[in-house]
C-alpha positions as CSV (number, residue, x, y, z in Angstrom):
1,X,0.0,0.0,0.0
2,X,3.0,2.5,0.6
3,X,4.4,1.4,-2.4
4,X,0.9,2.3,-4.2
5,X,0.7,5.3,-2.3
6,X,4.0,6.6,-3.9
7,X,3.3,5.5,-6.6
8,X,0.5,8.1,-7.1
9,X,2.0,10.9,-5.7
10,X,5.0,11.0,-7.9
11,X,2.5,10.4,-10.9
12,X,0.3,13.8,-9.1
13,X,4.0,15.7,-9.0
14,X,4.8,14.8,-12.6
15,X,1.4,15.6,-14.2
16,X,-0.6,17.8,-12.0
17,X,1.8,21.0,-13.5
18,X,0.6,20.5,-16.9
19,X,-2.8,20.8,-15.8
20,X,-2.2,24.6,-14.0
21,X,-1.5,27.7,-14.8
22,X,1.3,29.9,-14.1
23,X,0.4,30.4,-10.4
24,X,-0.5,26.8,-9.7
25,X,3.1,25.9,-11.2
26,X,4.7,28.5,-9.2
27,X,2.9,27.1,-5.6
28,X,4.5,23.9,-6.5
29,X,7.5,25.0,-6.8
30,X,7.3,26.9,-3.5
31,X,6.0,23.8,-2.1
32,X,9.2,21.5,-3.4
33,X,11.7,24.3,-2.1
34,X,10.3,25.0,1.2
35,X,9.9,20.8,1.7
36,X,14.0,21.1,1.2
37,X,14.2,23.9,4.0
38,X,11.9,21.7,6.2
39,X,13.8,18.6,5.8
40,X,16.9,20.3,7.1
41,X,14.7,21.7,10.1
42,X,13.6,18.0,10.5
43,X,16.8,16.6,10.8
44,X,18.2,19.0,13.3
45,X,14.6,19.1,15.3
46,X,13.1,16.1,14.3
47,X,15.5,13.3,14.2
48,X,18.4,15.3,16.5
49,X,15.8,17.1,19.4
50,X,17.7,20.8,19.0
51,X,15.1,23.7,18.1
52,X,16.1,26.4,16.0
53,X,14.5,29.6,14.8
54,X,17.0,30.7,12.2
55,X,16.6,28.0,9.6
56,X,14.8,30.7,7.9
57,X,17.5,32.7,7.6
58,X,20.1,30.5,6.3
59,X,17.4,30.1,3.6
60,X,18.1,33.4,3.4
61,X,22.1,33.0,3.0
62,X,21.2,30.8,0.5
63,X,19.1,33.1,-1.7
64,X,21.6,36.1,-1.4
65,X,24.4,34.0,-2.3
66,X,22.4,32.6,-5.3
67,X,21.5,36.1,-6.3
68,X,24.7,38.3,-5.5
69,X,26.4,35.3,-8.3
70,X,24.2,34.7,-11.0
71,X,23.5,38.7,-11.3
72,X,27.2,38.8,-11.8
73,X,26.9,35.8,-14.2
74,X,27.8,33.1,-12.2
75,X,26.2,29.9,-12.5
76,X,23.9,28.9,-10.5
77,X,26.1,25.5,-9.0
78,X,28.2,28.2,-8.2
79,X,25.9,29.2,-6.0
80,X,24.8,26.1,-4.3
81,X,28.5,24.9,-3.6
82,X,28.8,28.2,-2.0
83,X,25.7,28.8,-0.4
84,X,26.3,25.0,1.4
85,X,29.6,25.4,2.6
86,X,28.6,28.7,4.0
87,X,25.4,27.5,5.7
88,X,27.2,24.5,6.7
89,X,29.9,26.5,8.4
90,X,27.6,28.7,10.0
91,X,25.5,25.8,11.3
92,X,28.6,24.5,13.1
93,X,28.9,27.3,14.9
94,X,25.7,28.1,15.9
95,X,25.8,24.3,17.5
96,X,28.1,25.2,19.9
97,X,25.1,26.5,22.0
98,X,23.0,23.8,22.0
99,X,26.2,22.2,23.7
100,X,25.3,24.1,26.9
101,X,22.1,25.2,26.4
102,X,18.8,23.2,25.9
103,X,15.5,24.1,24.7
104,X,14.0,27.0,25.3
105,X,17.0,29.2,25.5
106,X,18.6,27.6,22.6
107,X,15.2,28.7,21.1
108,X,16.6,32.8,22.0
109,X,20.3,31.6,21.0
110,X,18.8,30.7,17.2
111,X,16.2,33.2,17.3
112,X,19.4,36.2,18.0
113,X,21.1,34.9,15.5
114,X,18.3,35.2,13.2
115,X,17.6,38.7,14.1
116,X,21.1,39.5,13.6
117,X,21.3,37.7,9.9
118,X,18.0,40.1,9.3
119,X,19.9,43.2,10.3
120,X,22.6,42.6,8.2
121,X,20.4,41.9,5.1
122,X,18.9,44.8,6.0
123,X,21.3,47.7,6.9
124,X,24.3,45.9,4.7
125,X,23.6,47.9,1.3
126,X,27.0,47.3,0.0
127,X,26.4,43.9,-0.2
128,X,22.5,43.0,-0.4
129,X,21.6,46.7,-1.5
130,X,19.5,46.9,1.9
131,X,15.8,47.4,1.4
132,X,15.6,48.1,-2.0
133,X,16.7,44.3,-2.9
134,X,17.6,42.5,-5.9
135,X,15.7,41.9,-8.9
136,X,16.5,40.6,-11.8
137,X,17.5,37.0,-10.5
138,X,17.9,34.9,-13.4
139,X,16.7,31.2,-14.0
140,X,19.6,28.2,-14.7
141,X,20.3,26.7,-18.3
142,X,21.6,23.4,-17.8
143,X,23.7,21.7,-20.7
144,X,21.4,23.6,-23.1
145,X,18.3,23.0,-21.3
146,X,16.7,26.2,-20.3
147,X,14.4,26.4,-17.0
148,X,13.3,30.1,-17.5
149,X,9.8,28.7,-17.9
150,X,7.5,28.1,-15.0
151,X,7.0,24.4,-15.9
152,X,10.9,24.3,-16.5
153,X,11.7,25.4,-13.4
154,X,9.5,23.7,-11.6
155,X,11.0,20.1,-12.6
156,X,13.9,21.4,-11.8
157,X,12.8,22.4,-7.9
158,X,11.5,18.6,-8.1
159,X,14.7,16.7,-9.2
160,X,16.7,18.7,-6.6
161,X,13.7,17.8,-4.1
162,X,14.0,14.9,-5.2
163,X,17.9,14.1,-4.7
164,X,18.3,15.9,-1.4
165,X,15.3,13.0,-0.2
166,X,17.6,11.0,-1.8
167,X,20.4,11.9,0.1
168,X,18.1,12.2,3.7
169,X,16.8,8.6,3.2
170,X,20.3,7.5,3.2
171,X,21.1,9.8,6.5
172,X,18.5,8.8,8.6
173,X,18.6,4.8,8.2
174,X,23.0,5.2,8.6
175,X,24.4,5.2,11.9
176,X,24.6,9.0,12.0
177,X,20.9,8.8,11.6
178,X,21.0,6.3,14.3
179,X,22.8,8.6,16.8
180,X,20.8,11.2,15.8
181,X,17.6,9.8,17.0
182,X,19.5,8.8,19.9
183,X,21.2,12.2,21.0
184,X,16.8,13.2,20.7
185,X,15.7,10.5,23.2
186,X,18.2,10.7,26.1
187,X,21.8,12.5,25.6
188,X,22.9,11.2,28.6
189,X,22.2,7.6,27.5
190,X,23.7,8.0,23.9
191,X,26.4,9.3,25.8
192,X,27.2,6.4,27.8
193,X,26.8,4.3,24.9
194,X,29.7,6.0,23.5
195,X,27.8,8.0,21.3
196,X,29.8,11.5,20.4
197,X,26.8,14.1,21.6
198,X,29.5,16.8,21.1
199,X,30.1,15.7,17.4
200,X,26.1,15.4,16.2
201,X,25.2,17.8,17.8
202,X,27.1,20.1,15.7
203,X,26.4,18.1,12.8
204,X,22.7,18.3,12.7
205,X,23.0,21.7,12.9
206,X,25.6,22.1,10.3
207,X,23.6,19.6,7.5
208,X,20.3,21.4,8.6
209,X,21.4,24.6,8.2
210,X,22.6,23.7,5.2
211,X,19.9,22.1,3.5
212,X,18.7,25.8,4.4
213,X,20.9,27.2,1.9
214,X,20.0,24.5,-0.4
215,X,16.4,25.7,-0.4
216,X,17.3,29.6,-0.8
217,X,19.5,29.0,-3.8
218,X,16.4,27.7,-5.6
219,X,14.4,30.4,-3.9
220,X,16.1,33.3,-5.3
221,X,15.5,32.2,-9.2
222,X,11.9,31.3,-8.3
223,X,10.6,34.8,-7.1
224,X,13.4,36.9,-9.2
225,X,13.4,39.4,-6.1
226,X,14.1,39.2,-3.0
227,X,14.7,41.7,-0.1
228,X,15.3,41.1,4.0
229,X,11.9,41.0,5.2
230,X,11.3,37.8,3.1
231,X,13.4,35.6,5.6
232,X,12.4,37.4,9.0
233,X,11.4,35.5,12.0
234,X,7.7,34.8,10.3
235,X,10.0,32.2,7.9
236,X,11.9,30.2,10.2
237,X,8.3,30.2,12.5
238,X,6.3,28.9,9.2
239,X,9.0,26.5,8.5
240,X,9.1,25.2,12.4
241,X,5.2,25.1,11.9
242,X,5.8,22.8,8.4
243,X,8.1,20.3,10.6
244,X,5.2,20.4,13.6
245,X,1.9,20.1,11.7
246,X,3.7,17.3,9.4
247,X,5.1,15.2,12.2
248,X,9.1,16.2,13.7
249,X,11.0,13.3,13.2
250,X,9.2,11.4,10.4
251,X,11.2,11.1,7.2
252,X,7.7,12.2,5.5
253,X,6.9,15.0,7.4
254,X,8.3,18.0,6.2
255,X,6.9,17.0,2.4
256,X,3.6,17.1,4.0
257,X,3.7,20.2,6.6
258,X,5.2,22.2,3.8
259,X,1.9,21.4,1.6
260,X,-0.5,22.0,4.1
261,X,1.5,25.6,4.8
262,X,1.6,26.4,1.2
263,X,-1.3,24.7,-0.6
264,X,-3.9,24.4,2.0
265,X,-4.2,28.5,2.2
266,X,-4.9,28.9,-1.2
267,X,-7.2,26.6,-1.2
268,X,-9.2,28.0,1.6
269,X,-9.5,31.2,-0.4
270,X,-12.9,30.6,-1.5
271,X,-14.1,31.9,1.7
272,X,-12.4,35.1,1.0
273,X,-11.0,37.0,3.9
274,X,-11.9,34.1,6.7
275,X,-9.3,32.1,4.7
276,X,-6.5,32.9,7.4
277,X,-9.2,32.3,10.6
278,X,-9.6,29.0,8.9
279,X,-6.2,28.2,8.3
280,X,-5.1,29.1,11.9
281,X,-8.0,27.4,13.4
282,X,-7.4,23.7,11.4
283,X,-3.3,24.1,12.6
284,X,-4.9,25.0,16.2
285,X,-6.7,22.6,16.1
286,X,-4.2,19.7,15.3
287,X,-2.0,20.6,17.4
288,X,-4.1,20.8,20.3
289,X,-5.6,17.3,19.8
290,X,-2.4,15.7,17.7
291,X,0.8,16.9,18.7
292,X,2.8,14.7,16.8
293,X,1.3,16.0,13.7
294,X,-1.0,14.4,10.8
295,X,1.6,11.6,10.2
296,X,1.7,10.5,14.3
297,X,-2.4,11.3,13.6
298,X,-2.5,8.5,10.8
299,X,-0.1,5.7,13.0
300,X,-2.8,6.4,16.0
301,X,-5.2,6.1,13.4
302,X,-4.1,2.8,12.2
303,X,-3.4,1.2,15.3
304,X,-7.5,1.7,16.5
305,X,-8.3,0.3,13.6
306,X,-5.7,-2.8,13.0
């Protein structure tokens, strides 16, 4: 039934574009990069138990890089080489606090750091030309193959979607994966087990943070603009919201929290301006009654009715 299940939603990711319009393509495409900045959330959350409020702004590194390069005529693997070792980097050090720090105040550790990343975005006009932004962000050819067109572009979001899943499956079933899940459940235990909390610690913060910058570098191209106030706070929330709603430390979960965050608002716009009320109320909701999120929803599901 998995299998099956699969099946159809790859068929519904290849076909369903041809069958929209512009905007309809574009939502997609939002969906497929945000699902790449939720899966690096969900490995440092989900799988490693360290919250963070600032993967939104190493989406935000991500984006800046891909646009300060391919303005300048760079291509755009320029970009995501740079934009991952960056991230990656960054991500290291900002785990250094979650080795003496713990939940809520590494929440206000990440959630400085994100404030600061803003400012500099912001007040920084040498570099990211401040509020005025940067336009003009062009869209990859690859080996002759253009993706300036909606539909172009959006296959190409998938099949990097589609390798970083790829690359996660692989992580999470390894031994890192392992001592991931393990540094989440007790770090004392993992610890006495001889598991290196120090060490993956600061590597699910570093890959996470980097799968961040993953997810801007497609971002840029997609919008053609961007400017600070697009990876404020209210990002890295919605993207902690996309690893909740979906279920923290299931391999599926950021695919579905980031379609509920994108899709499901749009689709709640036939009841015009109670569309938000709606949307907060159905998130309310689940958490309040689900707080593992629709996937830990569907396994309580399925064990009542085994």
């Amino acid at each position: 039934m998995k299998k099956i299940l699969f099946a159809i939603v790859v068929c519904l990711l290849i076909g369903a574009p041809f069958a929209l319009k512009p905007y309809g393509i574009y939502l997609l495409s939002l969906w497929a990069v945000m699902a790449i900045a939720a899966i690096g959330l969900n490995l440092t959350l989900g799988y490693a138990g360290q919250i963070s409020l600032a993967q939104g702004s190493f989406v935000g590194i991500g984006a800046y890089a891909a646009a300060l390069l391919t303005t300048q005529g760079w291509p755009l693997w320029s970009a995501f080489v740079l934009a991952a070792l960056l991230s990656l980097a960054i991500g290291w050090l900002l785990g250094y606090p979650a080795l003496r720090v713990q939940h809520h105040y590494l929440a206000f550790v990440t959630l400085s750091f994100a404030t600061l990343v803003f400012l500099v975005l912001r007040n920084e006009e040498w570099l990211t030309k401040g509020v005025y932004g940067i336009s003009g962000i062009p869209r990859p050819t690859l080996a002759g193959w253009s993706a300036k067109s909606p539909l172009a572009f959006y296959f190409f979001c998938l099949a990097i979607l589609a390798l970083v899943a790829a690359a996660t499956w692989w992580l999470v079933r390894s031994p890192w994966g392992r001592a991931f899940t393990a540094l989440r459940e007790n770090a004392v235990r993992a610890d006495s087990l001889g598991v290196d909390t120090r060490r993956y610690t600061l590597m699910a913060f570093a890959i996470g943070s980097a799968l961040g910058g993953v997810a801007g570098v497609l971002y840029a191209p997609l919008v053609q603009f961007i400017e600070p106030t697009a990876f404020n706070l209210n990002l890295s929330l919605n993207l902690l919201l996309m690893v909740m709603v979906g279920g923290a430390g299931h391999f599926l979960g950021p695919f579905l929290g980031a379609a509920v965050s994108v899709l499901l608002p749009e689709w709640l716009r036939f009841s015009e301006g109670l569309y938000l009320i709606l949307y907060g109320a159905a998130v309310m909701l689940l958490m309040a009654f689900c707080p593992s999120g629709l996937l830990g929803l569907a396994e309580r599901a399925g064990r009542v009715f085994k």
